[in-house]
C-alpha positions in Angstrom: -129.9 -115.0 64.8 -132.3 -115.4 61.7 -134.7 -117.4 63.9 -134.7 -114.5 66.6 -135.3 -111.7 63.4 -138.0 -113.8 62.1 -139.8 -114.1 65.3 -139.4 -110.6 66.5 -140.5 -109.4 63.1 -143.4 -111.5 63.5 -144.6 -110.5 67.1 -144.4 -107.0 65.6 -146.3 -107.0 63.0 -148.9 -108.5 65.2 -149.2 -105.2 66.3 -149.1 -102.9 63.6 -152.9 -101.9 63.9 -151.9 -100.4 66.9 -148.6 -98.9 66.3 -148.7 -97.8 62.7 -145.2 -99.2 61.6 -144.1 -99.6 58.4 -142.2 -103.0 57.5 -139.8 -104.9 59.9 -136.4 -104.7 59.8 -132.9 -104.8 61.4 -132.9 -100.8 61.5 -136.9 -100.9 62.6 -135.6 -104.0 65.4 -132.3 -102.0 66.5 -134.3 -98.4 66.9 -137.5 -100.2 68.6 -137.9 -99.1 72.1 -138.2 -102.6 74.4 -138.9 -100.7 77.2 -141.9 -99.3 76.1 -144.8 -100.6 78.1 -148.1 -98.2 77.1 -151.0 -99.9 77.5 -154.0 -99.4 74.5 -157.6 -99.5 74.9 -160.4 -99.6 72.4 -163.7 -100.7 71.1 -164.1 -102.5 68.0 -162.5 -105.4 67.3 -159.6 -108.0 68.3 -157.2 -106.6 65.4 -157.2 -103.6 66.4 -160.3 -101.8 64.3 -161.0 -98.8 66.8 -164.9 -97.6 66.9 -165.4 -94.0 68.6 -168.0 -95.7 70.8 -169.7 -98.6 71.2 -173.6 -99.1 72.2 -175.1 -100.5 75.3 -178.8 -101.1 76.1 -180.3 -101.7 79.7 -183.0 -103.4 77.9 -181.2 -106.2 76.7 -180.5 -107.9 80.1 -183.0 -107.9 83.0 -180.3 -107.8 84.9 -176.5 -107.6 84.5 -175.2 -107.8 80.7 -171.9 -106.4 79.2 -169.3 -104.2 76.8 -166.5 -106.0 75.3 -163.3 -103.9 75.1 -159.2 -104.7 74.3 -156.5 -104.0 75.7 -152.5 -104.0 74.1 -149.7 -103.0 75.6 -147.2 -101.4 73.0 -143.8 -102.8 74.9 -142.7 -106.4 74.6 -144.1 -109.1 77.1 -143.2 -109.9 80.6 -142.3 -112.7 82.6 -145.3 -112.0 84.7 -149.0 -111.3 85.4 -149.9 -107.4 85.0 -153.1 -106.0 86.2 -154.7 -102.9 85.3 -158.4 -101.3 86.0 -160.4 -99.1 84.1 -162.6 -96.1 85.5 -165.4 -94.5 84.6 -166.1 -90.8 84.0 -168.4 -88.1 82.4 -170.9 -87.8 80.6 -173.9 -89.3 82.8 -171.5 -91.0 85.1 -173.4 -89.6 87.8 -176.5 -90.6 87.0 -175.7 -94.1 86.7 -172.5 -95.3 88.4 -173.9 -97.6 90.6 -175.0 -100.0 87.4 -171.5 -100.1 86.5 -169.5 -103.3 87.4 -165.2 -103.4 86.7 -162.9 -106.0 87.4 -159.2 -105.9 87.8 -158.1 -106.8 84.6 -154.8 -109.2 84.0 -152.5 -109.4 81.1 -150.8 -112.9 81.2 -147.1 -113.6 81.7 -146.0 -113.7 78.0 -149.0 -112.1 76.6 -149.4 -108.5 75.0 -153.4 -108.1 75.2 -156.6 -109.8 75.5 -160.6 -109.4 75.9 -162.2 -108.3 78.7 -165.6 -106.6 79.7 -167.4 -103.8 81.7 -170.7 -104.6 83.3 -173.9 -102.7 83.4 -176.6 -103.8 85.8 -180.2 -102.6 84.4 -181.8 -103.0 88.4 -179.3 -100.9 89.1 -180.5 -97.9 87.9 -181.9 -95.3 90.2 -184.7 -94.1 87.8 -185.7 -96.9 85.1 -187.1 -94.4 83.1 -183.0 -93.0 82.2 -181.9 -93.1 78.6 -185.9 -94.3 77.4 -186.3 -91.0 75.7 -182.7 -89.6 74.7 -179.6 -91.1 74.7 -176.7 -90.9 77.5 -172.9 -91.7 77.6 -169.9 -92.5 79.6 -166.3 -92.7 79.2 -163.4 -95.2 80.3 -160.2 -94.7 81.1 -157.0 -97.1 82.5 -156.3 -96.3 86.2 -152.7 -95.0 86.1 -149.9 -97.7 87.6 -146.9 -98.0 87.4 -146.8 -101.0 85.0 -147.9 -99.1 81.7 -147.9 -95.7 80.4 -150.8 -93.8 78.9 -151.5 -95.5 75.5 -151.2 -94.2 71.8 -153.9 -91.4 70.7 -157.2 -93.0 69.9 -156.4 -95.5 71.9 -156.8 -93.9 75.9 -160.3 -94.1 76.6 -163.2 -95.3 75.2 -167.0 -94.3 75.2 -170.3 -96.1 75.6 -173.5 -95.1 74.3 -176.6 -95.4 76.6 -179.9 -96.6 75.5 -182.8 -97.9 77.6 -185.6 -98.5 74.9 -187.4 -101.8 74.0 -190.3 -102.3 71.4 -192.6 -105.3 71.4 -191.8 -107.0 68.6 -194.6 -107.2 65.6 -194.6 -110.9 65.7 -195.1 -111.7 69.3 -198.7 -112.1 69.2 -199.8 -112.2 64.9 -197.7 -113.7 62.2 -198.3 -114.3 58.5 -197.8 -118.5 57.7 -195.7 -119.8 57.6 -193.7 -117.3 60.0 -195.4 -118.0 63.7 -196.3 -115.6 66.6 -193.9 -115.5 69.0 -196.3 -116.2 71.7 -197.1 -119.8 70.6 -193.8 -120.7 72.6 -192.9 -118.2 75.0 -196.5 -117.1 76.0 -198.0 -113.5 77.2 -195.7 -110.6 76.2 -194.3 -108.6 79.2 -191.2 -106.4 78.8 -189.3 -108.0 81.8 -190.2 -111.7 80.0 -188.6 -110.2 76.8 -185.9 -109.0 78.9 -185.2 -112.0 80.3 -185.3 -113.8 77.1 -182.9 -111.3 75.2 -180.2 -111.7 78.5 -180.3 -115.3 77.7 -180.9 -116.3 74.5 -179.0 -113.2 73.1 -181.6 -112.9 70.4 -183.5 -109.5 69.4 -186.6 -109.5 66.8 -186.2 -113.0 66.0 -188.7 -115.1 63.8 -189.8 -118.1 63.8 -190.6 -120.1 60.4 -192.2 -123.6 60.0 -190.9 -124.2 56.9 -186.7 -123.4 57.4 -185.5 -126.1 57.8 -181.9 -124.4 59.4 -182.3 -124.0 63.4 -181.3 -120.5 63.5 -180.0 -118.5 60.4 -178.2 -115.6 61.9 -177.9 -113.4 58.5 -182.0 -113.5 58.3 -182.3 -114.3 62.2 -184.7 -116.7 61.7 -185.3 -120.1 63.7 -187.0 -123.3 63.0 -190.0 -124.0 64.8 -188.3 -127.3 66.0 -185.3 -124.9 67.4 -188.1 -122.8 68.8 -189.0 -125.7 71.0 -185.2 -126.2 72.0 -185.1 -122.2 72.7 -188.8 -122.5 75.2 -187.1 -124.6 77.3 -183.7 -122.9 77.8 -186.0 -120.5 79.0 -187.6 -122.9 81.2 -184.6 -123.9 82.4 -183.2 -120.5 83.2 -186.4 -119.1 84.2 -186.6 -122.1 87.4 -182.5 -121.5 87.9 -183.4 -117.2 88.9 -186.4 -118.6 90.7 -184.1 -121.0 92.9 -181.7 -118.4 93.2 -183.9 -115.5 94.4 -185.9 -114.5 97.5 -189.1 -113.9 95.0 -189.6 -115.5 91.9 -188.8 -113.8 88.8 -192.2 -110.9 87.9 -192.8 -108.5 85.4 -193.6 -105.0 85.3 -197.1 -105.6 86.5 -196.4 -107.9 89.2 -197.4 -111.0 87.5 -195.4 -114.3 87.8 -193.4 -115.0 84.6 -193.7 -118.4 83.0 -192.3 -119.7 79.7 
């Protein structure tokens, strides 16, 4: 019986971010409601830190990138697979639904939560020139069921942020020594090439240095010039994969091949 205590105290406090209890005991155990089965969502992080909203830009991925959100259900675990869906809604929902990709989300048998994702697809949107000069939104919401109820306050919906800009950065084409242009391994700047570079490499206003000796230093977000090599031809290499997989090989905004 002290074994069972222990572990239910444990599985509860697990959760306490998201339930605001107290301590854990035989009165909290005896009064708990097991057949509670809300389900929380939220942005932020894994233990439960809840952000109003998070940020997504179009720019960073030429084509598809992503949102990371939880998900918790405040009820005890089941014995099997439960599914929920999320949907979008105001804001400028209507302006760019069709970029937005869901899934049908899955809680594992003798889970409470997980990570998942919602998708935003930047040739999706019906006028590229959306969110470049102000800012836009939309909300998410769980698709009612009838495996959870609506989750605790703060933790129903959850908004992103819209952006859509992208500066060329300072050091593509002139640095100081022993930093080094940009352009020395990834060649002429285009906004679709930086695109394409940010989707893959998932790094923004990097520099390269020769004299760090560290391949990539993610507090200064700096790179060696030997891991600059490494990063060219992961570019290469994903740059001949689109081509392969496309009708028409991968072009920027002025119609020009890219090459790396």
């Amino acid at each position: 019986m002290k074994r069972q205590l222990k572990h239910i105290c444990t599985w509860i406090a697990l959760a306490l971010p998201l339930w605001g209890l107290g301590g854990c005991s035989k009165d909290d155990i005896s009064s708990y409601d097991t057949s509670l089965t809300a389900l929380n969502i939220w942005v932020g992080n894994a233990a439960g830190v809840v952000y109003e909203s998070t940020t997504y830009n179009y720019s960073y991925a030429y084509e598809e990138g992503s949102v990371t959100f939880y998900a918790q259900i405040s009820g005890m675990p089941a014995d099997h697979d439960r599914t929920f869906r999320l949907e979008a809604y105001g804001g400028d929902y209507d302006q760019m639904s069709s970029t937005i990709r869901t899934e049908e989300y899955v809680i594992p048998a003798g889970e409470i939560g997980g990570t998942y994702k919602v998708y935003f697809n930047t040739q999706q949107l019906a006028d590229p020139t959306l969110f470049t000069t102000r800012d836009g939104s939309v909300n998410f919401r769980v698709v009612s069921n009838d495996d959870f109820a609506i989750g605790t306050e703060n933790h129903q919906t959850f908004t992103v942020i819209l952006k859509n800009y992208l500066a060329k950065p300072d050091n593509w084409d002139e640095a100081n020594y022993p930093r080094v242009p940009l352009s020395r391994y990834f060649g002429i700047y285009s906004r679709v090439k930086y695109q394409f570079m940010i989707e893959h490499l998932g790094l923004i206003d990097f520099e390269i240095n020769y004299n760090t000796q560290t391949a990539y230093d993610e507090e200064t977000n700096v790179v060696s010039a030997v891991y600059a090599v490494y990063l060219q031809q992961v570019m290469q290499r994903a740059l001949n994969e689109y081509n392969a997989t496309h009708d028409t090989p991968l072009t920027d905004e002025f119609g020009t091949p890219v090459t790396f």
